[in-house]
Every structure is written in C-alpha cells, then in structure tokens.
C-alpha positions as a Markdown table, in Angstrom:
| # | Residue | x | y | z |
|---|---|---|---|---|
| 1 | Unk | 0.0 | 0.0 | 0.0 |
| 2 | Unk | 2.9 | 2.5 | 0.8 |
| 3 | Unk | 4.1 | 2.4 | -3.1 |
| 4 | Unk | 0.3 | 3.0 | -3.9 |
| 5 | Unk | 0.5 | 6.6 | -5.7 |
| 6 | Unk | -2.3 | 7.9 | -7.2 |
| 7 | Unk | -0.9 | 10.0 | -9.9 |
| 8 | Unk | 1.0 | 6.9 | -10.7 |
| 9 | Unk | -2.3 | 5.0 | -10.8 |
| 10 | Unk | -3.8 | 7.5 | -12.7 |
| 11 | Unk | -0.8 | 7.8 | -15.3 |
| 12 | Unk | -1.2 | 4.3 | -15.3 |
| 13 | Unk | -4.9 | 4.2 | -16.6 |
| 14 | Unk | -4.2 | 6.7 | -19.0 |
| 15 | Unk | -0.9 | 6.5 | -20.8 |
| 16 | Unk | 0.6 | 3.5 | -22.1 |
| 17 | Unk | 3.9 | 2.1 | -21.0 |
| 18 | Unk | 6.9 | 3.7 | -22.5 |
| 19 | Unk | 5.1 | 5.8 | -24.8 |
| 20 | Unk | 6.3 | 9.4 | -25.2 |
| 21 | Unk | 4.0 | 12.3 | -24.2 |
| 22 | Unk | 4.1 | 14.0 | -27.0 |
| 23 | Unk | 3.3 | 11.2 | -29.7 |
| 24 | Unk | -0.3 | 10.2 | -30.8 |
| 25 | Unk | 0.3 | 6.7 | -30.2 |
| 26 | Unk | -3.1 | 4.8 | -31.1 |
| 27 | Unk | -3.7 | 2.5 | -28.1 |
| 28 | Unk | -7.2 | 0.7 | -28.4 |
| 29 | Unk | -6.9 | -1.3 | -25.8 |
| 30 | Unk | -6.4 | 1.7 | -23.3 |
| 31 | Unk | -9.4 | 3.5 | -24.9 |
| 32 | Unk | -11.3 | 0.5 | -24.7 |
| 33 | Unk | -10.8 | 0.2 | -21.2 |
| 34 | Unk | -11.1 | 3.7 | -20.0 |
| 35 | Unk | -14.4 | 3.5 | -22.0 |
| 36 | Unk | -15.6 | 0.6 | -20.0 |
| 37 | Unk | -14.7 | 2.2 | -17.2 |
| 38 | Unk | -16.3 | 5.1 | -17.4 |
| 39 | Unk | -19.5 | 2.8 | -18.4 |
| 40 | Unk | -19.6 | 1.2 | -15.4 |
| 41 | Unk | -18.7 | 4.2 | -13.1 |
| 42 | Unk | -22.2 | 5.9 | -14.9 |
| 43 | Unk | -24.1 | 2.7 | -14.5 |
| 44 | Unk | -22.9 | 2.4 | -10.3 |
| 45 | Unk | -24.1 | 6.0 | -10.2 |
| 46 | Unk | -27.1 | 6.0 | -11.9 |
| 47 | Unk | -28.3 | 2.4 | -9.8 |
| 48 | Unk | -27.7 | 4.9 | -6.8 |
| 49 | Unk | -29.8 | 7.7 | -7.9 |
| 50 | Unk | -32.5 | 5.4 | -9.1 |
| 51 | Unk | -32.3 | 3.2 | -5.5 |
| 52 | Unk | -32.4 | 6.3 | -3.9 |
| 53 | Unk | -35.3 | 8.0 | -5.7 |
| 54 | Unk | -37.4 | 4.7 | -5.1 |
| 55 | Unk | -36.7 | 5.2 | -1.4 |
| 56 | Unk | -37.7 | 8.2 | -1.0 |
| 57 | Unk | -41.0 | 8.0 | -3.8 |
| 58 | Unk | -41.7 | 5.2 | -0.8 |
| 59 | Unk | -41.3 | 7.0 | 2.5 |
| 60 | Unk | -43.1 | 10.3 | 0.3 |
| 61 | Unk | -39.8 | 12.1 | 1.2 |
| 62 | Unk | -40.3 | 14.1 | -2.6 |
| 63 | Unk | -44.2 | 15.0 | -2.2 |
| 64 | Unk | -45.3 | 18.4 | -1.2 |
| 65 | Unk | -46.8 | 18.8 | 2.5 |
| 66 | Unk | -50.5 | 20.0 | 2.2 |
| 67 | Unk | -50.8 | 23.0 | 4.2 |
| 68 | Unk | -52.4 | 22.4 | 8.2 |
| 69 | Unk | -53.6 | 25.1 | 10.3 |
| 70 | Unk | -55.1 | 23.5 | 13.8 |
| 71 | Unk | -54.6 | 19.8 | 12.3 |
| 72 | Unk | -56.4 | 20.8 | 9.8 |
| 73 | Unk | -55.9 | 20.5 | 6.1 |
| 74 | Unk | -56.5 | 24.3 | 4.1 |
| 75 | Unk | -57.5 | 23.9 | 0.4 |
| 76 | Unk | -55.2 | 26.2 | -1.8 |
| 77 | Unk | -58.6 | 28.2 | -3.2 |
| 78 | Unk | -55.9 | 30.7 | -5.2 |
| 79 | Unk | -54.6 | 27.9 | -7.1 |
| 80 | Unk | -58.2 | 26.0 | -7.3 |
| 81 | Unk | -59.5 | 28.9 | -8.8 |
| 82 | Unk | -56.5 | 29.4 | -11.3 |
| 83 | Unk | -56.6 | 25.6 | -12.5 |
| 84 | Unk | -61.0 | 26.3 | -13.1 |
| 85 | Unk | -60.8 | 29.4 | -14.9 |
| 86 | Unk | -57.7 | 27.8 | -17.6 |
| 87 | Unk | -60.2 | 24.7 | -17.9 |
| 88 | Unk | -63.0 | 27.0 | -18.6 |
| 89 | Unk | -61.0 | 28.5 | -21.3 |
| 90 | Unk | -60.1 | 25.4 | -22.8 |
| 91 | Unk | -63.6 | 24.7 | -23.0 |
| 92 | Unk | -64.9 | 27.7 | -24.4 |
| 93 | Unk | -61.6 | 27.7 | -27.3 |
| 94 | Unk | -62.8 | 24.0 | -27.9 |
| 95 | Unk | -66.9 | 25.1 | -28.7 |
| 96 | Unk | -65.4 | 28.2 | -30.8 |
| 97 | Unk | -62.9 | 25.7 | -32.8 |
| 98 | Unk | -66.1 | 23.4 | -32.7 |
| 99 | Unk | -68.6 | 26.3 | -34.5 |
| 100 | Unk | -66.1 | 27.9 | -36.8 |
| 101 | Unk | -65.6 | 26.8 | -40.1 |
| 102 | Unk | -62.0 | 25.6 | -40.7 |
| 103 | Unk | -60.2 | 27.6 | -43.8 |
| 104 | Unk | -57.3 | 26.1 | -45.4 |
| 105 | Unk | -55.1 | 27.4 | -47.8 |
| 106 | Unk | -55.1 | 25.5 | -51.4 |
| 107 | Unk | -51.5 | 24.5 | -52.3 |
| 108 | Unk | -52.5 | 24.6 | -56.0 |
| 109 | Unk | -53.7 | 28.5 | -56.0 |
C-alpha cells in the first residue's frame, strides 16, 4: 500500500507504457478500457440515484406537504381557482374551434 501513488495510478490508466507524451500513439486497448470504465462508473451512479429516488418515492420524502392550520388541512382556493378558470377556457376555445368553419389554404392556388 505504501508504493500506492495515485498519480502513478492515474498515469497508469491513462498513458501507455513507454510511450512518449508528445506522440499520438493509437492504443485501443487503453481506450477500450477507460471507455468501459467510465461505463460502469455511470451505470454504479445511476443504480444509486434510481435506488435512492425509489426510497424516498416510498417514504413520500419528494411529495409536497398539504398546508395544516389546527390539524387541519386548508384547500389552496388561489390555485383551485387558477386551475377552473384555464379549464374554462379550454372549454370555451374548444366550442369556438367546434362552431367555426376551418379555412385552409389550397397549395394549387
């Protein structure tokens, strides 16, 4: 462990042996490997996030707390009222769209 350097270990992974810095020496099977490496580096990490997103999805760690006053659970009337009037518009865009008469332009004009 004592001759365990890590710039040593990292010029290790990513220069070949004996190779000069300054040439472009084409070495597949380093690229190969730091390629695979970095694979499975992304794949640990992402088996994390996902293990730790189910978690917390479970325990409702990520859900928004409804708002109490007294032990008592307040409806959000603002944004009630905000979500009503955009349906009602949807719904009075969708009978206009349904009454109009559709114009399209002719291509061959």
């Amino acid at each position: 462990m004592n001759n365990m350097n890590i710039k040593n270990w990292l010029k290790k992974i990513s220069f070949s042996k004996g190779a000069d810095a300054l040439k472009m020496e084409i070495t597949p099977f380093r690229d190969w490997k730091n390629l695979v490496l970095l694979f499975f580096i992304w794949l640990s990490v992402s088996l994390v996030f996902n293990i730790y997103m189910s978690i917390g999805v479970n325990r409702d760690h990520f859900f928004a707390e409804p708002k109490k006053v007294n032990n008592v659970e307040v409806l959000d009337t603002e944004g009630l009222k905000i979500v009503a009037d955009q349906i009602d518009e949807k719904a009075a865009n969708f009978e206009k769209a349904k009454s109009e008469k559709l114009t399209t332009a002719d291509p061959s004009l």
